[in-house]
C-alpha positions as CSV (number, residue, x, y, z in Angstrom):
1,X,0.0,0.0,0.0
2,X,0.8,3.3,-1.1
3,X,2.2,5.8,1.4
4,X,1.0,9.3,1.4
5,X,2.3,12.8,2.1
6,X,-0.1,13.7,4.7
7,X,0.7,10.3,6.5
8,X,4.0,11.4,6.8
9,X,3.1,14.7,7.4
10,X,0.7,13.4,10.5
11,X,3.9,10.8,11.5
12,X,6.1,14.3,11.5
13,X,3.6,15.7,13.8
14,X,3.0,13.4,16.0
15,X,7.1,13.0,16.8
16,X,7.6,16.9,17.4
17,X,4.7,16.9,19.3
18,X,5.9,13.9,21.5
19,X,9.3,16.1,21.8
20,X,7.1,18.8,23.4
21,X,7.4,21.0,20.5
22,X,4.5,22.5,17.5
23,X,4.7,21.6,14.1
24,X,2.8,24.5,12.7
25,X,1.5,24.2,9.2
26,X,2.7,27.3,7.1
27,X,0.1,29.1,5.1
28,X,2.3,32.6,3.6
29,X,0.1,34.2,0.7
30,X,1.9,35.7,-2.1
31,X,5.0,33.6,-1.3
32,X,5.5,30.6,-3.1
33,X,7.1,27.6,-2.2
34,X,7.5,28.1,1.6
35,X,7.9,25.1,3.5
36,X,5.2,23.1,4.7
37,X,5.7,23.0,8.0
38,X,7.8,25.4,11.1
39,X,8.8,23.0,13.9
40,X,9.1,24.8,17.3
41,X,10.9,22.8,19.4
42,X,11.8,23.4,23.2
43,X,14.8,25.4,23.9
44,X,14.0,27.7,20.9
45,X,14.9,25.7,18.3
46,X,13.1,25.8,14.9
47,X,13.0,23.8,12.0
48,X,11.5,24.4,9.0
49,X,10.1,21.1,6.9
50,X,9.7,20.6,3.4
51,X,7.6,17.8,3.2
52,X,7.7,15.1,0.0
53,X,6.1,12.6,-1.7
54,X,7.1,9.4,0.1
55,X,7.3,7.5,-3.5
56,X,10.5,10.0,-4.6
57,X,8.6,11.7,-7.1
58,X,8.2,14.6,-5.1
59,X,10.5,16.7,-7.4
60,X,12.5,20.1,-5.7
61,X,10.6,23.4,-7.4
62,X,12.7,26.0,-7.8
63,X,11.1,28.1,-5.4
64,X,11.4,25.3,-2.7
65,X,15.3,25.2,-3.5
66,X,15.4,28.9,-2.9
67,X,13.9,28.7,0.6
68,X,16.2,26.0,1.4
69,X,18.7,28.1,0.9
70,X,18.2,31.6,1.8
71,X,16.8,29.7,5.7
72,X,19.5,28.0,5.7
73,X,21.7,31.4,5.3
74,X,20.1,33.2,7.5
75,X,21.1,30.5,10.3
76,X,17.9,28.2,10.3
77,X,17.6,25.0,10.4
78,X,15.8,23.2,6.4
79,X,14.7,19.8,5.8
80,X,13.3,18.1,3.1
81,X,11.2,15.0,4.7
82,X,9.6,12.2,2.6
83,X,9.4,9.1,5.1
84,X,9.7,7.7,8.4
85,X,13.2,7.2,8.1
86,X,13.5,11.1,7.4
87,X,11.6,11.6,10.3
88,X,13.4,9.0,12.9
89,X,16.6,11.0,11.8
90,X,15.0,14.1,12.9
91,X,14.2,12.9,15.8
92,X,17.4,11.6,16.9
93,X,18.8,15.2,15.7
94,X,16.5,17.2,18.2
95,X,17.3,14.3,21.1
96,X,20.9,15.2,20.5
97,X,19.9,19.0,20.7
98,X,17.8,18.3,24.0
99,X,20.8,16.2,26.0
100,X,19.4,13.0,24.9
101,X,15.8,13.9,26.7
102,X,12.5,13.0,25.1
């Protein structure tokens, strides 16, 4: 069966939410190809998540590549996330970040 992108979208959720964080969708009108999702995390980080097609043919728009880059420049944190294992590495990322806690 057929994996989608909101079930990895709910999946991504679910594990910031279980780190005591918000994954926030982001809705910005008149600005294309923001990410999907802002991940508040405690301690004040924040992740921003580009979420993909689990399947790989999610392709990388321009305008996605664009934020990527200029968030990642300006010091923040940018992933692209298309399935669980994407998401298990995040979370052992922002375990490290919170001394192992979580």
């Amino acid at each position: 069966m057929e994996v989608l992108e909101k079930e990895i979208e709910q999946k991504l959720k679910k594990m910031v939410e279980r780190q005591g964080g918000l994954c926030l969708k982001w809705v910005c009108p008149g600005w294309l190809g923001v990410p999907d999702r802002i991940c508040l995390l405690p301690g004040g980080t924040v992740i921003f998540v580009e979420l993909k097609r689990p399947d790989g043919k999610g392709r990388r728009g321009a305008m996605q590549k664009w934020w990527a880059r200029k968030l990642s420049e300006l010091g923040f944190l940018h992933l692209f996330i298309s399935n669980e294992e994407d998401i298990r590495a995040m979370e052992l990322f922002v375990r490290d970040l919170r001394g192992g806690r979580g």
